[in-house]
C-alpha positions in Angstrom: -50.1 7.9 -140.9 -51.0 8.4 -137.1 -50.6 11.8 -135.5 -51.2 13.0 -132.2 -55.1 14.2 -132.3 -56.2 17.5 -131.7 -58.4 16.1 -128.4 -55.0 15.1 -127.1 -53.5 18.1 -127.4 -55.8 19.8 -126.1 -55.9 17.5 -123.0 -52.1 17.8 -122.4 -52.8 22.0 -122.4 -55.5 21.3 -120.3 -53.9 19.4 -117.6 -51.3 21.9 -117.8 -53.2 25.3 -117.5 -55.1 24.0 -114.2 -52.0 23.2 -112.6 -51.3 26.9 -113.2 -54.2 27.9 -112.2 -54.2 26.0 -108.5 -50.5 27.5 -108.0 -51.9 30.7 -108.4 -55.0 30.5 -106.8 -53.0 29.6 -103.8 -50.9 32.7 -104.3 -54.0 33.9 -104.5 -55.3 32.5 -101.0 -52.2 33.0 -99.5 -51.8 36.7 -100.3 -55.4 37.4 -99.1 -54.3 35.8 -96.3 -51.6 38.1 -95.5 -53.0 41.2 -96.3 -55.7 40.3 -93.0 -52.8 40.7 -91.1 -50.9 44.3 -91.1 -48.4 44.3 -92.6 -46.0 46.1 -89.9 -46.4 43.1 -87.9 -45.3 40.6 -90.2 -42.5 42.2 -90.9 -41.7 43.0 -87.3 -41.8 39.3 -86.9 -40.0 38.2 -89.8 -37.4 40.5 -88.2 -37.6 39.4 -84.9 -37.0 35.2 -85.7 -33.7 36.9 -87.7 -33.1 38.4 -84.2 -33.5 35.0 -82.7 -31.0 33.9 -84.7 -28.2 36.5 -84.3 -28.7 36.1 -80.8 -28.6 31.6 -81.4 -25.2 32.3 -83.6 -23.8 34.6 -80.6 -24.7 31.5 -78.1 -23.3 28.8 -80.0 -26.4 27.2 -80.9 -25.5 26.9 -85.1 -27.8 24.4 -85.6 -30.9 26.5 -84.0 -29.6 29.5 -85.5 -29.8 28.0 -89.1 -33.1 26.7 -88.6 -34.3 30.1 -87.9 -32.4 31.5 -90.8 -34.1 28.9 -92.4 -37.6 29.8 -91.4 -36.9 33.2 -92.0 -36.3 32.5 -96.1 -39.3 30.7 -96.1 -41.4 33.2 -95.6 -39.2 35.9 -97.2 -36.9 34.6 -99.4 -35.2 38.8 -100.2 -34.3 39.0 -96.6 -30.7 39.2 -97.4 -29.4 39.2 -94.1 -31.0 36.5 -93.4 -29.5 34.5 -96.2 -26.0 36.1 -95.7 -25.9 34.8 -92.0 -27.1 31.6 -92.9 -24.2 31.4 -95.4 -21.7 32.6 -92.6 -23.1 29.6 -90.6 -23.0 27.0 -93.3 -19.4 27.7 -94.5 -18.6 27.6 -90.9 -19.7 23.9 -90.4 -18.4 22.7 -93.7 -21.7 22.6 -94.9 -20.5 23.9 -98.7 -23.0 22.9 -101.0 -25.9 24.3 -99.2 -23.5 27.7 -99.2 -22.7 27.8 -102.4 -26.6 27.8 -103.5 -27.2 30.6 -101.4 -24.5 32.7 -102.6 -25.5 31.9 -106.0 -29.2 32.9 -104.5 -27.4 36.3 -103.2 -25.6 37.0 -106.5 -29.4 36.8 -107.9 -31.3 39.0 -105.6 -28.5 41.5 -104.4 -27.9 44.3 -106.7 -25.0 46.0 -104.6 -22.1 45.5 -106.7 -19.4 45.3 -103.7 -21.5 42.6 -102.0 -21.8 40.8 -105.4 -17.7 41.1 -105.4 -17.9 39.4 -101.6 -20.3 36.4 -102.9 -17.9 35.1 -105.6 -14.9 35.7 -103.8 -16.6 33.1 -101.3 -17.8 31.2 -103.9 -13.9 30.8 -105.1 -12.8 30.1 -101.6 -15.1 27.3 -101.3 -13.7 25.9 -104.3 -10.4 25.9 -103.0 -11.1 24.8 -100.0 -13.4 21.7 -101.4 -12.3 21.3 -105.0 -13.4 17.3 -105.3 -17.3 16.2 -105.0 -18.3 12.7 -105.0 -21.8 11.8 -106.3 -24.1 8.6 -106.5 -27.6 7.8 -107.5 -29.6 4.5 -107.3 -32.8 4.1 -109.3 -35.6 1.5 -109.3 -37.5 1.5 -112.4 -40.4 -0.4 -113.2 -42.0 -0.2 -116.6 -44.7 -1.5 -118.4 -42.8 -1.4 -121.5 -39.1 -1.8 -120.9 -38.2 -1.9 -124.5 -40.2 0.4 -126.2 -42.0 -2.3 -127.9 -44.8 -2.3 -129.9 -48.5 -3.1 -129.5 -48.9 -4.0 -133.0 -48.8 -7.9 -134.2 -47.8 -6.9 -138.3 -46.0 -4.8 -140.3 -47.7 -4.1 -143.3 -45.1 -4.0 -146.6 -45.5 -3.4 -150.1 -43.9 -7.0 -150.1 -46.7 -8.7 -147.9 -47.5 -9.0 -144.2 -45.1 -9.7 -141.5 -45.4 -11.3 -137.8 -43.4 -8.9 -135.2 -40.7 -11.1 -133.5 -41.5 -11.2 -129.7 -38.1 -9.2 -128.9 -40.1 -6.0 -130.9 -43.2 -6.3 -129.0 -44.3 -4.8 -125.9 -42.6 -5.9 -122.4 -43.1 -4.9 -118.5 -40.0 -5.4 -116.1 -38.2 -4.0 -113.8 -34.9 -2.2 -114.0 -31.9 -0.9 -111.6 -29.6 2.2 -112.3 -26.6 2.6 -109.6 -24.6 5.3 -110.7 -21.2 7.6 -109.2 -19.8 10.2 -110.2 -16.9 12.7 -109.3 -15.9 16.3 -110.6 -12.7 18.6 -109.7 -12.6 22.4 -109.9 -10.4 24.9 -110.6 -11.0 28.5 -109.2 -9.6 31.1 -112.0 -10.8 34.3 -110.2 -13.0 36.9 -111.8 -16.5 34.2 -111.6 -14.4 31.8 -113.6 -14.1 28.3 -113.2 -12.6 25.1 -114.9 -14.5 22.1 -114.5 -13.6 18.3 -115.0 -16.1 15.5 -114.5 -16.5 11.8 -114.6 -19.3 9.3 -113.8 -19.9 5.7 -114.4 -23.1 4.2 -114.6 -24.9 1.5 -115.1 -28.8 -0.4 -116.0 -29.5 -3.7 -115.5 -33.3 -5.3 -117.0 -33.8 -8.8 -117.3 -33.8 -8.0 -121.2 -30.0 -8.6 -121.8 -29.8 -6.6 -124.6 -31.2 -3.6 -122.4 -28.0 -4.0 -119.9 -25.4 -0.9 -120.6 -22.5 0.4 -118.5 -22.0 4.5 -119.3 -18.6 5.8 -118.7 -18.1 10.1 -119.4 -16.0 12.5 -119.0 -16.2 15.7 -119.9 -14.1 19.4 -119.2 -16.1 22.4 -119.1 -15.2 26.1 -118.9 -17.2 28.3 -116.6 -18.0 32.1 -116.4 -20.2 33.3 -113.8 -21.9 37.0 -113.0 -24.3 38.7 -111.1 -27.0 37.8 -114.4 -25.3 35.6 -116.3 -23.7 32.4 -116.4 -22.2 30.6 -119.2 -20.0 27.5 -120.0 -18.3 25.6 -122.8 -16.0 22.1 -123.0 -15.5 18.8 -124.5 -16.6 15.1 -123.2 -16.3 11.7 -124.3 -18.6 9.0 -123.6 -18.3 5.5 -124.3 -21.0 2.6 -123.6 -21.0 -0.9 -123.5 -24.5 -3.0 -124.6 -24.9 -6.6 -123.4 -25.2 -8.5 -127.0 -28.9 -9.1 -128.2 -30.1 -12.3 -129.7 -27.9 -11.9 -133.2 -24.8 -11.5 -130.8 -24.3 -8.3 -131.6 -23.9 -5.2 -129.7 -24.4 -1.5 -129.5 -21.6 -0.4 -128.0 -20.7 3.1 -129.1 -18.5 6.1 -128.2 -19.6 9.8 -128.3 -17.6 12.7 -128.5 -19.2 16.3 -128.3 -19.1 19.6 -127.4 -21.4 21.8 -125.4 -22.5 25.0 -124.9 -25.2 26.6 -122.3 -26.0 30.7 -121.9 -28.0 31.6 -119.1 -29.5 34.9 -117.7 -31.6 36.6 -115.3 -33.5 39.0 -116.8 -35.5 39.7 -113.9 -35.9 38.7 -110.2 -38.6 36.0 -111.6 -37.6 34.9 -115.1 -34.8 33.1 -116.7 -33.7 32.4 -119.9 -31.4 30.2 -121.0 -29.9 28.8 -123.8 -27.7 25.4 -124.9 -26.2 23.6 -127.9 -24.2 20.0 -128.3 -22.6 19.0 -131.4 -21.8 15.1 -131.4 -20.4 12.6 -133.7 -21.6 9.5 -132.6 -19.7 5.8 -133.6 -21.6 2.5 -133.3 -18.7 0.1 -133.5 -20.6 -3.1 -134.7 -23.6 -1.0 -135.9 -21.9 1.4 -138.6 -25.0 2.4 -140.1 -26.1 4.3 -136.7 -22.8 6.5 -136.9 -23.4 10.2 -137.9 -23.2 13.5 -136.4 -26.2 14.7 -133.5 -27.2 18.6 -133.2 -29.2 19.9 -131.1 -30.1 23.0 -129.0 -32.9 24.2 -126.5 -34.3 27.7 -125.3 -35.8 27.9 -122.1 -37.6 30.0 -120.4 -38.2 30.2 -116.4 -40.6 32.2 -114.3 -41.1 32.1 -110.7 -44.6 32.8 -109.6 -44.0 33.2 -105.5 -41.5 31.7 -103.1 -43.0 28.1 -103.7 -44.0 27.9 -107.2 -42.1 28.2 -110.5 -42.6 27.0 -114.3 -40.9 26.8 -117.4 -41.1 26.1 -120.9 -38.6 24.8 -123.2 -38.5 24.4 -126.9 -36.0 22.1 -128.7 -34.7 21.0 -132.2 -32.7 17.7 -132.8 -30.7 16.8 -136.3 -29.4 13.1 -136.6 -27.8 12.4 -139.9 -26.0 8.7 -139.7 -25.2 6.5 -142.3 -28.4 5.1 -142.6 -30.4 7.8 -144.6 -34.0 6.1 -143.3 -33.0 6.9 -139.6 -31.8 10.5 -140.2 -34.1 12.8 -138.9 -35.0 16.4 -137.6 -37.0 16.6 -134.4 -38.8 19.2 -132.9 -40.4 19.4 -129.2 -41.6 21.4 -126.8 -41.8 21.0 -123.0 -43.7 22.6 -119.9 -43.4 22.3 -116.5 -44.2 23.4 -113.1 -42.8 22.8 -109.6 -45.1 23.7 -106.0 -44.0 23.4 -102.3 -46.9 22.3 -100.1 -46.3 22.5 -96.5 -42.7 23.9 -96.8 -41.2 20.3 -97.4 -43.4 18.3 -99.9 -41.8 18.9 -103.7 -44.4 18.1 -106.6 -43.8 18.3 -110.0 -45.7 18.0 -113.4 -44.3 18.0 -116.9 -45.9 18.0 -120.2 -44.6 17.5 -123.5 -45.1 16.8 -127.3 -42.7 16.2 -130.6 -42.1 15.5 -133.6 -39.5 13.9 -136.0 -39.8 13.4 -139.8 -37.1 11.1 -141.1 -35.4 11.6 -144.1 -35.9 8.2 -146.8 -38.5 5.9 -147.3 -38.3 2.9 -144.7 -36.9 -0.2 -145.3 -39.5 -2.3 -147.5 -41.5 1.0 -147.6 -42.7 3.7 -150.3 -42.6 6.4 -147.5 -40.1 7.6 -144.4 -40.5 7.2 -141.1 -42.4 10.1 -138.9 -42.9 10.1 -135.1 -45.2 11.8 -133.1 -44.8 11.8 -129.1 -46.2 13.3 -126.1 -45.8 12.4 -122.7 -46.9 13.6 -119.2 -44.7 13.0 -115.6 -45.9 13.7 -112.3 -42.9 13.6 -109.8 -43.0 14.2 -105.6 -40.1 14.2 -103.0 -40.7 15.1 -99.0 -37.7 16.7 -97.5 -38.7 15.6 -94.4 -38.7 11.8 -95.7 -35.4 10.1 -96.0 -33.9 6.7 -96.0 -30.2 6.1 -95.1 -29.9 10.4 -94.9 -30.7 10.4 -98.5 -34.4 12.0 -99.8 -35.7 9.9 -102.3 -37.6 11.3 -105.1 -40.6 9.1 -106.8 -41.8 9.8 -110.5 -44.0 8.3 -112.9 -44.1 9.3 -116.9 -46.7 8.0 -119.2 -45.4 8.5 -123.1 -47.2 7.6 -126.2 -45.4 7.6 -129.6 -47.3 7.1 -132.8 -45.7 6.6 -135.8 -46.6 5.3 -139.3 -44.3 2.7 -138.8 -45.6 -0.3 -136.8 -42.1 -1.1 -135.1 -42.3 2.2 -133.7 -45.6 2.7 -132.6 -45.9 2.0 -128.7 -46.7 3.6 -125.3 -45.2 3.3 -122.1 
C-alpha cells in the first residue's frame, strides 16, 4: 500500500510557509517603508488625490475621477469615502458589477448601521435595475495526462498478472472548455435575494470518451447582512459522455441541494461554511448511482491590502451501488493570493487527501485507498488583456497513489 511520504509532506508545508513568509516580509518592507515617511503627510495625500477626485466628478471627468478613487483604495483600502464616491460613479455609468463589490466591500468595513441600510438598499436597486447577467468562459488545457491514467504496465491479482489496456494508461493532449452561462435575480428586500441560474458547458479532448456537454440549473435563496451571508436551493444537472470503446456511456443526471454560511468575524478573517447532498444516476452505468455528501469549513485571513490566505478542510461520503467504489474522503487545502505592482495576481495552492473505500477491489483481498496531494501556481495581469477579457494562466501538478495500480498516476 503506497501513501504519501512524510518527505512529501513536509515539502508541500514547506513550499507553503515560505510563501507566507515573503508576503509578510513584504508587509514587512513595506511598512518600514512607510513609517520613514510621517505619517501626517501620507495621509494628507491620500486625502488630497480623494480631493482630486471630487473636484474630477464636479468637472465631468468620471473616468479620471474613478481612477483616482481607484488609486486612493489602493493604498488605503478603509477610506470609505473614497469607496462610496467610487460607487456613486460606477452606478452612474452602468458599471454594476464593479458597484456591487464595493458595496459589498462597504457593508464589510462600515460599521454605521444607517449607512449599512443605504448599501443594500443600492444593492437591491441594482438588481432591479439589472436583474439578468450573461457569463462565458473559454479554457485551453493541456495535460500530460488527460485521462488520469496510470504509469503502471500490470495489475497484480490473487488470480495472476494482468497487461493495462492502453485506454488505462497514461496520455498527454490537449483540451478545450467554452462555456456560458446566465442567472436572474429577484430583489426580496431586507438583504434578501432569489437566485436562478443556468450554464452550459462543454470539453472537447481528442480522447472521445473524455468529450462531455454539462447542462445545470439551479435556484438558490439568499440572505445577506452586514457579517453574514447565507444561502440555500436546489439544482439539477445532467451530462452527456461521448461513448468509450465498449459503446457505452457515462451520461448521468445530478440532483442536489446546497447550503453555504459565511461570516466576518473580523475586518481580516472569514469563516465560512457549506454542505451538498446529491443523488447521483448513471443511466447506463447503474453501479455508479448512489448518494454524494459533502461539506467544507473554511477559513480566510487577510494579511494587508495585497495579500490574503486561507485554509479549508473538507469531508466527502460516496455510497453507490457498487460497494468497492464507496468511499469517505478527507482533505485539506491552503492557499494564498499577492498583488505585485498593483495589477499582477499570483496565486499558490497546496493540498493533500485521503479516501478509504469501503470493499475489497474487484479480484482483490483488500479495498481501494487513495492518497493525493497536489500543488497550483496561478497568475493573471489586469493590465494584460485580449479581446477586453483578462486571461488567467494556471498550472497544477497532482500525484495520487493508491494501492490499486489503475489508480495510481500523476498529472
Amino acid at each position: 500500500m503506497k501513501r504519501i511520504s512524510r518527505v512529501s509532506i513536509f515539502a508541500l508545508l514547506v513550499i507553503f510557509s515560505s510563501l507566507i513568509s515573503a508576503a509578510t516580509a513584504q508587509d514587512t518592507s513595506g511598512s518600514n517603508a512607510e513609517s520613514d515617511a510621517p505619517s501626517v503627510q501620507q495621509t494628507v495625500t491620500v486625502d488630497q488625490i480623494h480631493q482630486y477626485g471630487l473636484v474630477a466628478i464636479a468637472e465631468g471627468e468620471l473616468k479620471k475621477a474613478i481612477a483616482l478613487f481607484r488609486t486612493v483604495l489602493s493604498v488605503a483600502p478603509g477610506h470609505l469615502a473614497a469607496r462610496r464616491a467610487l460607487v456613486g460613479i460606477l452606478i452612474k455609468t452602468g458599471n454594476y458589477s464593479a458597484a456591487e463589490f464595493h458595496l459589498h466591500e462597504l457593508l464589510r468595513t462600515d460599521p454605521n448601521p444607517h449607512s449599512q441600510f443605504d448599501y443594500q438598499k443600492s444593492l437591491e436597486e441594482i438588481v432591479k435595475v439589472e436583474p439578468l447577467k450573461f457569463s462565458g468562459t473559454f479554457a485551453v488545457l493541456p495535460s500530460t495526462n488527460v485521462n488520469n491514467g496510470t504509469q503502471n504496465i500490470y495489475f497484480d491479482t490473487d488470480l495472476g498478472q494482468f497487461v493495462i489496456d492502453e485506454s488505462g494508461r497514461e496520455t498527454s493532449g490537449v483540451g478545450l472548455n467554452l462555456g456560458v452561462g446566465a442567472n436572474y435575480r429577484w430583489a426580496l428586500g431586507l438583504g434578501q435575494t432569489l437566485k436562478m441560474a443556468s450554464s452550459l458547458s462543454g470539453v472537447w479532448y481528442e480522447i472521445e470518451a473524455l468529450r462531455h456537454i454539462d447542462a445545470t440549473v439551479a435556484l438558490s435563496y439568499q440572505r445577506e447582512t452586514a457579517k453574514t451571508l447565507w444561502s440555500i436551493g436546489p439544482y439539477i444537472r445532467r451530462s452527456w459522455y461521448a461513448p468509450n470503446s465498449s459503446r457505452d456511456t457515462s451520461d448521468n443526471t445530478t440532483r442536489g441541494i446546497a447550503l453555504s454560511y459565511a461570516r466576518q468575524i473580523s475586518p481580516s478573517d472569514k469563516i465560512s461554511i457549506g454542505a451538498s447532498l446529491e443523488d447521483q444516476l448513471h443511466l447506463e452505468k447503474p453501479y455508479l448511482s448512489g448518494p454524494f455528501l459533502s461539506g467544507t469549513l473554511k477559513l480566510e485571513h487577510r494579511l494587508n491590502p495585497k495579500t490574503q490566505y486561507f485554509i479549508t478542510f473538507g469531508a466527502q461520503r460516496y455510497k453507490p451501488e457498487a460497494a468497492h467504489m464507496a468511499y469517505q474522503g478527507l482533505n485539506v487545502t491552503a492557499g494564498m493570493t499577492t498583488i505585485l505592482r498593483n495589477s499582477l495576481v499570483t496565486g499558490v495552492t497546496v493540498g493533500i487527501g485521503h479516501r478509504g473505500y469501503d470493499a475489497n477491489f474487484t479480484s482483490l483481498l483488500f479495498p481501494r485507498e487513495d492518497d493525493y496531494y497536489s500543488v497550483e501556481l496561478s497568475a493573471l495581469n489586469n493590465n494584460f488583456e485580449l479581446f477586453g477579457i483578462v486571461p488567467r494562466f494556471s498550472c497544477t501538478y497532482k500525484r495520487n497513489l493508491s494501492n490499486v495500480a489503475f489508480y495510481d498516476y500523476q498529472t
